[in-house]
C-alpha positions in Angstrom: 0.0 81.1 45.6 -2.3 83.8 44.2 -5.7 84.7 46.0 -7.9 85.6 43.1 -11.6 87.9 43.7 -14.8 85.3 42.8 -16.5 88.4 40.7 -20.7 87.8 40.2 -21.9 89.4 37.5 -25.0 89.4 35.4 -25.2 87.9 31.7 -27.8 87.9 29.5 -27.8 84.4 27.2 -30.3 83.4 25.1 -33.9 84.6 26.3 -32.6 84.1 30.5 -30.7 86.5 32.5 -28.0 84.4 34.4 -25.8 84.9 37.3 -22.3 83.8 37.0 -19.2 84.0 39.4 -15.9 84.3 37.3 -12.5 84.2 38.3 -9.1 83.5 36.7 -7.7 83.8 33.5 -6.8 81.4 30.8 -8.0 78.2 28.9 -11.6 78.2 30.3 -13.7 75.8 32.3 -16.8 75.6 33.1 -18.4 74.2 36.2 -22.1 73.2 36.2 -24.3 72.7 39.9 -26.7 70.6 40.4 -29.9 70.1 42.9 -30.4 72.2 45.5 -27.4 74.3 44.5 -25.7 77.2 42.9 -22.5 78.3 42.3 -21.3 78.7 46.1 -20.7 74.5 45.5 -17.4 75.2 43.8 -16.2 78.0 46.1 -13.3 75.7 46.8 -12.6 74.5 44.0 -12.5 78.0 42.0 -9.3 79.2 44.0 -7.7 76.6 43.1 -8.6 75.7 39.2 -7.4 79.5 38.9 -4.4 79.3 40.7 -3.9 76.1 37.9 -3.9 78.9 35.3 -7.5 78.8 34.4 -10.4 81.2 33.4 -13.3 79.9 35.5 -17.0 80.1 34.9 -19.3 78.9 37.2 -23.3 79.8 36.6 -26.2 79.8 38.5 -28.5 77.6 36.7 -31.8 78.8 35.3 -34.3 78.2 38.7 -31.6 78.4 40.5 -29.7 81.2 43.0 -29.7 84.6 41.6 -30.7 83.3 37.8 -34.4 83.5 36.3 -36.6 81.3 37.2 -39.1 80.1 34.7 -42.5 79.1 35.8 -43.6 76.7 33.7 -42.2 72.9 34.0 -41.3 72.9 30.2 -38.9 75.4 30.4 -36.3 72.8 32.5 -36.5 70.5 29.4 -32.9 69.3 28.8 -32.8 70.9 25.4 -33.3 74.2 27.0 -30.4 73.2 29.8 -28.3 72.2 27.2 -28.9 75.4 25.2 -27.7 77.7 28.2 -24.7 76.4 28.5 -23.7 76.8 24.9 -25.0 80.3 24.7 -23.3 81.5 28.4 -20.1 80.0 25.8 -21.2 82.4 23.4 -21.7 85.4 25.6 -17.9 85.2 27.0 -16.8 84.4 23.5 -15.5 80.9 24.3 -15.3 78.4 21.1 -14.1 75.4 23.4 -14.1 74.7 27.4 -13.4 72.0 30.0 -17.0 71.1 31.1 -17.4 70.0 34.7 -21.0 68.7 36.5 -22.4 67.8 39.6 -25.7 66.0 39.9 -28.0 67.5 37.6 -25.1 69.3 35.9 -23.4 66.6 35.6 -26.6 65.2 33.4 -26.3 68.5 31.5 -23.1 68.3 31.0 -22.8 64.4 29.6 -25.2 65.9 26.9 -24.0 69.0 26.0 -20.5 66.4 25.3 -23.0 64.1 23.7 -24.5 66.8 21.1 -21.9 69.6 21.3 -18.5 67.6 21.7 -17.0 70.8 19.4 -17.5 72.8 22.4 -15.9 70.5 25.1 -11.9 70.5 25.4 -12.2 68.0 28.5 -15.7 66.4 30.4 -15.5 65.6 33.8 -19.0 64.4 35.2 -19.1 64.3 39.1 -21.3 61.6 41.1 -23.4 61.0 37.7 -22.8 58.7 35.3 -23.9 58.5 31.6 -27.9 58.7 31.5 -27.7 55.2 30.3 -26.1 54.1 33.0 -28.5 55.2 35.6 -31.4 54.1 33.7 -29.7 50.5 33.3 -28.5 50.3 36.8 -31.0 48.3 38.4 -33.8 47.8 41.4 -31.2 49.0 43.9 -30.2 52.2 42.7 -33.9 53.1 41.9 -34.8 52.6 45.4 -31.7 55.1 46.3 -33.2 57.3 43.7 -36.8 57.9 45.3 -37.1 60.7 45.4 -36.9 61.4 41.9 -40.6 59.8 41.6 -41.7 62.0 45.1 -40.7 65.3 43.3 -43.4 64.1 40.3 -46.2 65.4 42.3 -46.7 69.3 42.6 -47.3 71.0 45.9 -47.1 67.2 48.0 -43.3 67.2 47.4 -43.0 71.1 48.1 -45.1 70.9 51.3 -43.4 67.9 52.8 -39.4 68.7 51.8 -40.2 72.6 53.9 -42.2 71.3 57.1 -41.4 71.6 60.3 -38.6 74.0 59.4 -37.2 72.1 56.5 -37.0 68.8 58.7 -36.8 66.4 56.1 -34.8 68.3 53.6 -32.1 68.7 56.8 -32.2 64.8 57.5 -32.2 63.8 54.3 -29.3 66.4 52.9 -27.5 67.3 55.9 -28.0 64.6 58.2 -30.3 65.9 60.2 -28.2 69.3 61.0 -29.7 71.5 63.1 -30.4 74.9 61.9 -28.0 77.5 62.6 -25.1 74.3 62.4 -23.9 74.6 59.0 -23.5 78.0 56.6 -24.1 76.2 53.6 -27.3 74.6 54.5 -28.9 78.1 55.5 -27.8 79.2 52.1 -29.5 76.8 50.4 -32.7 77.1 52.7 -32.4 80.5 51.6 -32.6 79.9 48.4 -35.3 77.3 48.4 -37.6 79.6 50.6 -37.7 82.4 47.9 -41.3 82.5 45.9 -41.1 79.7 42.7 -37.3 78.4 43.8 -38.7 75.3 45.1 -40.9 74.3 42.3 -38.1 75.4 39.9 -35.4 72.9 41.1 -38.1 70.0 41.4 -39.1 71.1 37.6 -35.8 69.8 36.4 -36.8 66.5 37.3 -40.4 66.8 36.5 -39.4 67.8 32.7 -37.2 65.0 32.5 -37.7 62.4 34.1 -41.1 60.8 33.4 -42.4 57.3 35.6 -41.8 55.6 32.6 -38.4 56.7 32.1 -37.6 56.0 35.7 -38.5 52.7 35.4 -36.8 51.4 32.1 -33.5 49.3 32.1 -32.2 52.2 29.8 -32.7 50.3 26.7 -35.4 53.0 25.1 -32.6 55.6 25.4 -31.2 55.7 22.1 -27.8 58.7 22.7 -24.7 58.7 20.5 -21.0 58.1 22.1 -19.6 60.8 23.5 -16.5 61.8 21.1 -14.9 64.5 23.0 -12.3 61.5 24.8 -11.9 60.0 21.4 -11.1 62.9 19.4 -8.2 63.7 22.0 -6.8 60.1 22.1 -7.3 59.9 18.0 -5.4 63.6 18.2 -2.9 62.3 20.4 -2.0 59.0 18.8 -1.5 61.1 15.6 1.4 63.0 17.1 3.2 59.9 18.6 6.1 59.2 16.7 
């Protein structure tokens, strides 16, 4: 099995600067973090999507890792999220890819299917279902989803997630892993630490998810089908003989 080089490298696309790790050649996909992350989430999985005989793209989000990090709450609008991935498409000159998500880009990545299905050649959405789904899901998966409503309230949710050495951020996302335990929770800590980088991942909920969205049975949400698995089992029907 071939050991490919993860290259990072810069990319300007649309009015951000983002950083992306690329590795592989051949029909592309691209993989989409979510909250607290960046691209180090799919360091396994890279390797092996390119030893599969893939061209793989996986971006820092905008907020997030090495990518700008807008200040204001508006700029983590889903529109906007939605609109990097098609133009980091553009920039590598790529008409159609396998979109992959986790978390928050798993969110992204349902509705860049939803509104851009030309783009998407497969959809695979990990640990999130369709936004209609959560929002339909009921009482008990709200109260798993708390903190969605803590995040709502600049400087309280920055304060609290960072005391005492990043305490509750290390029970809540690790366990309660002590520092120094675990490589990948120092990186993210890192990351978090930096000046704006906190505020910037809780602005992705603060732009989008509103009280009053949080609280509806889903039934306000009014989103076309996604199309992309139709189209491929309409395509495939037509070639059965």
């Amino acid at each position: 099995m071939a050991n490919h080089e993860i290259i990072e490298h810069r990319v300007k696309a649309g009015d951000l600067t983002f950083n992306v790790a690329e590795v592989g050649a051949g029909n592309p996909v691209i993989l989409l973090h979510g909250w607290p992350d960046s691209w180090h989430l799919w360091r396994d999985q890279m390797e092996a999507l390119a030893n599969s005989g893939h061209r793989v793209i996986a971006p820092d989000l905008r907020g997030f890792g090495e990518s700008d990090c807008p200040e204001v709450v508006e700029a983590y609008s889903l529109g906007n999220l939605i609109g990097d991935v098609g133009a980091l498409l553009d920039e590598f000159q790529i008409d159609r890819a396998a979109v992959v998500g986790h978390d928050w880009g798993a969110a992204v990545a349902w509705l860049f299917a939803t509104f851009l299905p030309e783009r998407v050649e497969r959809l695979a959405a990990v640990s999130v279902g369709h936004p209609r789904a959560f929002s339909g899901a009921g009482f008990v998966q709200k109260q798993l989803s708390w903190y969605m409503l803590w995040f709502q309230f600049p400087g309280v949710a920055e304060i609290g997630l960072a005391a005492n050495d990043w305490e509750m951020f290390r029970d809540w996302a690790h366990g309660g892993a002590a520092r120094g335990s675990d490589d990948y929770l120092e990186r993210q800590i890192a990351d978090l630490t930096r000046p704006g980088r906190l505020s910037a991942g809780f602005n992705w909920y603060r732009a989008n998810i509103s009280p009053d969205t949080f609280a509806g049975d889903g039934r306000g949400i009014d989103l076309p089908p996604v199309t992309v698995l139709l189209k491929e089992w309409t395509d495939l029907r037509r070639q059965t003989p």
